[in-house]
C-alpha positions in Angstrom: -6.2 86.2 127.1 -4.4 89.8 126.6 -0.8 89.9 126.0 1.7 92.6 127.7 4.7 93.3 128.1 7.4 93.8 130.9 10.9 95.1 131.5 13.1 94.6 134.8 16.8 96.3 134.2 18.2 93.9 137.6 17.1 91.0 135.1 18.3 92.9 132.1 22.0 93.8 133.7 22.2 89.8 134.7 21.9 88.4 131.1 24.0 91.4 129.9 26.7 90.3 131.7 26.9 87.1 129.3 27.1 88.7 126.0 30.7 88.9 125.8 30.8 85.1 126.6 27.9 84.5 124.3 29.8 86.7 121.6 33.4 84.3 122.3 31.3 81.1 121.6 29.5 82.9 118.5 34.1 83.2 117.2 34.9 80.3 118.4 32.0 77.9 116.4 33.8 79.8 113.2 37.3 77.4 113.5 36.6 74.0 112.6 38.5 72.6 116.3 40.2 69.0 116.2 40.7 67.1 119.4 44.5 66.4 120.1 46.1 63.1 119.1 45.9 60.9 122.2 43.2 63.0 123.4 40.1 61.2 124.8 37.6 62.6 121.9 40.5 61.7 119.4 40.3 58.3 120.6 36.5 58.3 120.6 36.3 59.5 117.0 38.3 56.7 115.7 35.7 54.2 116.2 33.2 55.6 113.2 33.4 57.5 109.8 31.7 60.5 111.2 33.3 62.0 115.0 31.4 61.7 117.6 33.0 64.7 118.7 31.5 66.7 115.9 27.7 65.6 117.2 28.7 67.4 120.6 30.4 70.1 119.1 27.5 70.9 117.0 25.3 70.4 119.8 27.5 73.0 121.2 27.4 75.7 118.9 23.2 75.0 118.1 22.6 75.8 122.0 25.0 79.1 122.2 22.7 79.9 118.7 19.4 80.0 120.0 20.8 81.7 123.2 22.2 84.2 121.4 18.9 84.6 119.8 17.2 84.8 122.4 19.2 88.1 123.8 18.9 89.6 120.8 15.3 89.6 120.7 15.3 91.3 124.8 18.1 93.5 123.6 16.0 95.0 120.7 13.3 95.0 123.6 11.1 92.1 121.9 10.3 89.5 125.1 8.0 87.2 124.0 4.8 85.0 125.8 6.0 82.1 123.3 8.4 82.1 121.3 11.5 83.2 123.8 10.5 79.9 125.7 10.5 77.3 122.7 14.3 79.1 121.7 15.3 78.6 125.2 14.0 74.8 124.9 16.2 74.2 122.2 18.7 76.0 123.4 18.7 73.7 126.7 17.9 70.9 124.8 21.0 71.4 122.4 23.4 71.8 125.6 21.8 68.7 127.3 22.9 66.5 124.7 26.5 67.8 124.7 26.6 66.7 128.1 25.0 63.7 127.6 27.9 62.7 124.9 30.8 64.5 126.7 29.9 63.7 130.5 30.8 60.5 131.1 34.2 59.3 132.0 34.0 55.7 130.6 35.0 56.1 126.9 32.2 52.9 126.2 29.8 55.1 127.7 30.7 58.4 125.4 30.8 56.1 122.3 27.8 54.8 122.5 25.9 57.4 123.6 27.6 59.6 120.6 26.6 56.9 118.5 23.2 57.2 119.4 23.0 60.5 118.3 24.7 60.1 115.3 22.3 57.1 114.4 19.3 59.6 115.4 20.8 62.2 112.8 20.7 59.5 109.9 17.1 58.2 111.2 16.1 61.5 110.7 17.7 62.4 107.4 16.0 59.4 105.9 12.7 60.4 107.1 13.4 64.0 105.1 14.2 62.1 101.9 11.0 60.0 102.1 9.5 63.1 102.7 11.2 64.3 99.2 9.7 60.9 97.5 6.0 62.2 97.8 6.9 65.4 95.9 4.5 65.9 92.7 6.5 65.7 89.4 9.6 64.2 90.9 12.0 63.3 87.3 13.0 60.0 87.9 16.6 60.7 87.9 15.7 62.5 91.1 13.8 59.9 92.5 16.7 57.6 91.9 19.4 59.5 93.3 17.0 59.8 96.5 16.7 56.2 96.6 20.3 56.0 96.7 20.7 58.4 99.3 18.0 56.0 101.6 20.5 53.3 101.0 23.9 55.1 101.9 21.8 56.1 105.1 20.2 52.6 106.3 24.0 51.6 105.4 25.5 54.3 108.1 22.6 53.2 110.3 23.4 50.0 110.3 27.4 50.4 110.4 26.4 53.2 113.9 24.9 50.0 115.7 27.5 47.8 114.5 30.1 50.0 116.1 28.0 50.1 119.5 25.1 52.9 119.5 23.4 53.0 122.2 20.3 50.2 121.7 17.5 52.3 123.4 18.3 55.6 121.3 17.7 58.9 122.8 14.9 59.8 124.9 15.5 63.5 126.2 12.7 63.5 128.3 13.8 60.5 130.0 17.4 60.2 129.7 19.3 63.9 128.0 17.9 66.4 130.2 18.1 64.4 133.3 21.5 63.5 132.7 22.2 67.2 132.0 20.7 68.1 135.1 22.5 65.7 137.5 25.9 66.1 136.0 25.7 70.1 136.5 23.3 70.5 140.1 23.6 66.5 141.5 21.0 63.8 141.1 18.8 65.2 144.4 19.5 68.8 143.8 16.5 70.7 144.5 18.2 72.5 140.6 17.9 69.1 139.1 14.4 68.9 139.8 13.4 72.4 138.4 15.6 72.2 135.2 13.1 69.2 134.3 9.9 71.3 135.5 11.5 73.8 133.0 11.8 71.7 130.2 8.7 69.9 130.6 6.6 73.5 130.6 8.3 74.7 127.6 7.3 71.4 125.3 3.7 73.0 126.0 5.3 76.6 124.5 7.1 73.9 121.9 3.7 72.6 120.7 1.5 75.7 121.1 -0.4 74.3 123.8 -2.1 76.6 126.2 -1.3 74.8 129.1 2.4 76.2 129.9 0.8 79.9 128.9 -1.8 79.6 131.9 1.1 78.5 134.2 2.7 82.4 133.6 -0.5 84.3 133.3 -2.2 86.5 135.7 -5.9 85.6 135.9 -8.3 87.5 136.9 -11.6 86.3 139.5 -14.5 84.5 137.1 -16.9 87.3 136.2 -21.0 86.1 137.5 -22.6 84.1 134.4 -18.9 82.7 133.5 -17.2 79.8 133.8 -13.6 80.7 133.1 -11.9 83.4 134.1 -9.9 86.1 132.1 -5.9 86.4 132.0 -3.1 88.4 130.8 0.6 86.9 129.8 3.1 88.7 128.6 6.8 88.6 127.9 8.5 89.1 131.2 12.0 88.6 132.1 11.1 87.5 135.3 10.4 84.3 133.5 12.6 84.3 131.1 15.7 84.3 133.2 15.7 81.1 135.1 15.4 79.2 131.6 18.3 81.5 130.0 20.3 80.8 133.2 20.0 76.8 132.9 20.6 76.9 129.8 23.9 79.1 129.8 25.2 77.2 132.5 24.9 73.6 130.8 26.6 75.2 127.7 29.1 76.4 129.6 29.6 73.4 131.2 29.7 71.8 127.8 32.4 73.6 126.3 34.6 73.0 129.5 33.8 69.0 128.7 34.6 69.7 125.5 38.2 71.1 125.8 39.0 68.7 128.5 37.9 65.6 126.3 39.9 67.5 123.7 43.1 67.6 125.3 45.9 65.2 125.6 46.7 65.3 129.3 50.4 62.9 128.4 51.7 65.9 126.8 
């Protein structure tokens, strides 16, 4: 398989006419931002040490990132057969899960689902530090203070499902993204349905399987004697745009969530 490259300047004037948006997000992530006493996210961040409104901020800021990376590399007139896709995925993966913890109006419902994340965070965190464990010629004052670290950790864990995380975690495949998807098109939009083909053909660009590759290429007629045929893929914006367009739209979406869960609406 032979890779190209293509350029269409309709596709290119579209996603230019984010930047400045892009650019206003890429300011804003640099002002630590406190939800309003009284405010609904104020009220959610009371119930645990660490705001849940910090997990969706964060998830916030992480999608606008890899957005933002993303345009740089077509600006600089990079478009890539891979690697565009899997920072699109985490871009719409990032934005998802702001939705998933700002969308609902039940407070019970935010909480919990914040809570999941935060558990996942700590979950993951410990992982890292077992991780650290296995290092060759760890001083034992090292190893101690990672121990101590596992402990703090399994502590928070435990303290996140005390105050109400959600018991079945977080499944994106199952619950983020579809969330996502049916808060911003609607549950039977035909939208919905192609932000989770999306997201499901960029795990293969995620995990460098050839499969989502194939889906893009152009392939050729199977020459006598062989049984598979030859292709080309290539960075095209063609492709890249619906991805970059979902994406954008559920961080937009997001940060509206975000100011709204923000504000106190008494005052």
């Amino acid at each position: 398989m032979t890779l190209l490259v293509t350029t269409d300047s309709t596709f290119l004037q579209h996603l230019a006419a984010y930047e400045p948006i892009l650019e206003s997000w890429r300011h804003r992530a640099q002002t630590l931002e406190e939800p309003q006493p009284g405010s609904e996210l104020s009220e959610d961040n009371k119930i645990f040490p660490q705001p849940i409104g910090d997990e969706a901020r964060l998830s916030l800021i992480s999608a606008g990132e890899h957005l933002r990376l993303a345009w740089t590399a077509i600006k600089a007139g990079q478009l890539y057969p891979t690697a565009h896709f899997t920072t699109l995925r985490g871009a719409l993966m990032a934005a998802s899960q702001a939705l998933y913890i700002l969308g609902p109006d039940d407070p019970s419902v935010r909480q919990e689902r914040g809570l999941a994340v935060i558990f996942e965070s700590y979950h993951r965190l410990r992982q890292f530090h077992e991780e650290c464990l296995k290092m060759p010629n760890l001083r034992e004052d090292d190893r101690q203070k990672i121990h101590q670290q596992i402990i703090w950790l399994e502590g928070r864990k435990a303290g996140a499902k005390a105050a109400g995380a959600q018991a079945r975690g977080i499944n994106m495949t199952h619950d983020v993204i579809p969330y996502a998807g049916s808060l911003l098109y609607g549950a039977s939009s035909e939208l919905q349905h192609s932000l989770m083909r999306l997201w499901r053909q960029m795990s293969g660009d995620a995990h460098a399987l050839a499969w989502s590759k194939m889906l893009r290429a152009q392939l050729g007629p199977p020459k006598r004697g062989q049984l598979l045929s030859e292709g080309t893929v290539g960075g095209s914006l063609e492709d890249i745009i619906e991805p970059f367009e979902a994406s954008y739209r559920l961080l937009k979406r997001g940060w509206s969530l975000f100011d709204q869960r923000c504000e106190n609406s008494t005052r």
